[in-house]
C-alpha positions in Angstrom: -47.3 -144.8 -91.5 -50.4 -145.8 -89.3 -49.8 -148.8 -87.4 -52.7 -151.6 -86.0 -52.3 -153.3 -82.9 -54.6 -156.3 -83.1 -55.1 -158.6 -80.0 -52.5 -161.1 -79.4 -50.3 -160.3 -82.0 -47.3 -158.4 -82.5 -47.7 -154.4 -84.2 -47.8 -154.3 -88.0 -47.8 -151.1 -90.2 -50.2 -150.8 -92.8 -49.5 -150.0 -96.4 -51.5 -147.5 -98.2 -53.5 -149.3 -100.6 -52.8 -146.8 -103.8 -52.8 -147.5 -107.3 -49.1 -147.8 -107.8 -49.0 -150.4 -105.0 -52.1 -152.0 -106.8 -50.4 -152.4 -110.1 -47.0 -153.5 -108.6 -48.9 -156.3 -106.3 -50.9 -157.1 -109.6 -47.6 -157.8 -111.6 -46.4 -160.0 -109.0 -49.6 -161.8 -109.3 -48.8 -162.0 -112.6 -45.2 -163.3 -111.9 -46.6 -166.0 -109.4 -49.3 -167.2 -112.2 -46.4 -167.5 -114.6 -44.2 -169.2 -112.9 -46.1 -171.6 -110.6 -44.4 -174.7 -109.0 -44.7 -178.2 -109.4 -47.3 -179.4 -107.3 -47.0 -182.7 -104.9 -49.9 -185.4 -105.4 -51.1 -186.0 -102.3 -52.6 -189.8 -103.4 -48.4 -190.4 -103.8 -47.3 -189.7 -100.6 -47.1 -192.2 -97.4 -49.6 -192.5 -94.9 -49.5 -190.1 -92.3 -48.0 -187.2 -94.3 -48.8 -184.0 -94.5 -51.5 -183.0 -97.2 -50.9 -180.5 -99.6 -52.8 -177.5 -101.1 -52.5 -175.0 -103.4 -53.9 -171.5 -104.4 -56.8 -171.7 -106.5 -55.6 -168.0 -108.1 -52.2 -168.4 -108.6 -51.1 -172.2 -108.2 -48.7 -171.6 -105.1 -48.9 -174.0 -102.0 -51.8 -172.0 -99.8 -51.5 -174.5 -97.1 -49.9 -177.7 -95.7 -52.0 -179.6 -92.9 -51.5 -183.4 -90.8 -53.5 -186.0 -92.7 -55.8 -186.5 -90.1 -57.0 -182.8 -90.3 -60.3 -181.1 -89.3 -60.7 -177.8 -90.8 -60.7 -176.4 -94.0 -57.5 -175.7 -96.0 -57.3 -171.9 -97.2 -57.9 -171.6 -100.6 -56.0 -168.7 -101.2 -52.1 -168.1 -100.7 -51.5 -165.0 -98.4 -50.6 -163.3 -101.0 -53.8 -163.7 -102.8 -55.6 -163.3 -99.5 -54.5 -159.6 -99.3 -55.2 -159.0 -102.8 -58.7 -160.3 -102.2 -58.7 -158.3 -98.8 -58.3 -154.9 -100.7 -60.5 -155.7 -103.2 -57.9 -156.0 -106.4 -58.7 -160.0 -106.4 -61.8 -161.0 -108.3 
């Protein structure tokens, strides 16, 4: 399998994006959409905690930053984000 060396991190092999890897990655979609957890409300916690957020695909936690934060939360879990990356994410 090819392998990409980006800079600064660590080697990572590539999966070939095929269409039997695009429907299993699909069904877990499916799985993750289906079976999403219960999400914190943030206007419930204490001052000072971390702030929640959540996947606006499939409904798991995307992101979990300081209160006092300054950039933008993902909207997208990683999994989603490599969906959306290949194209198989609308």
């Amino acid at each position: 399998m090819p392998t990409k060396k980006a800079p600064g991190r660590p080697i990572r092999t590539l999966v070939p994006a095929t269409l039997e890897g695009m429907e299993v990655a699909l069904k877990a979609l499916a799985n993750r959409r289906a079976n999403r957890p219960e999400q914190i409300d943030n206007s419930r916690l204490y001052a000072g905690s971390d702030m929640y957020y959540y996947c606006i695909s499939c409904g798991h936690e995307s992101d979990v930053l300081p209160e006092c934060h300054v950039f933008r939360p993902k909207k997208l879990c990683r999994e989603c984000q490599a969906l959306k990356d290949l194209g198989w994410l609308v």
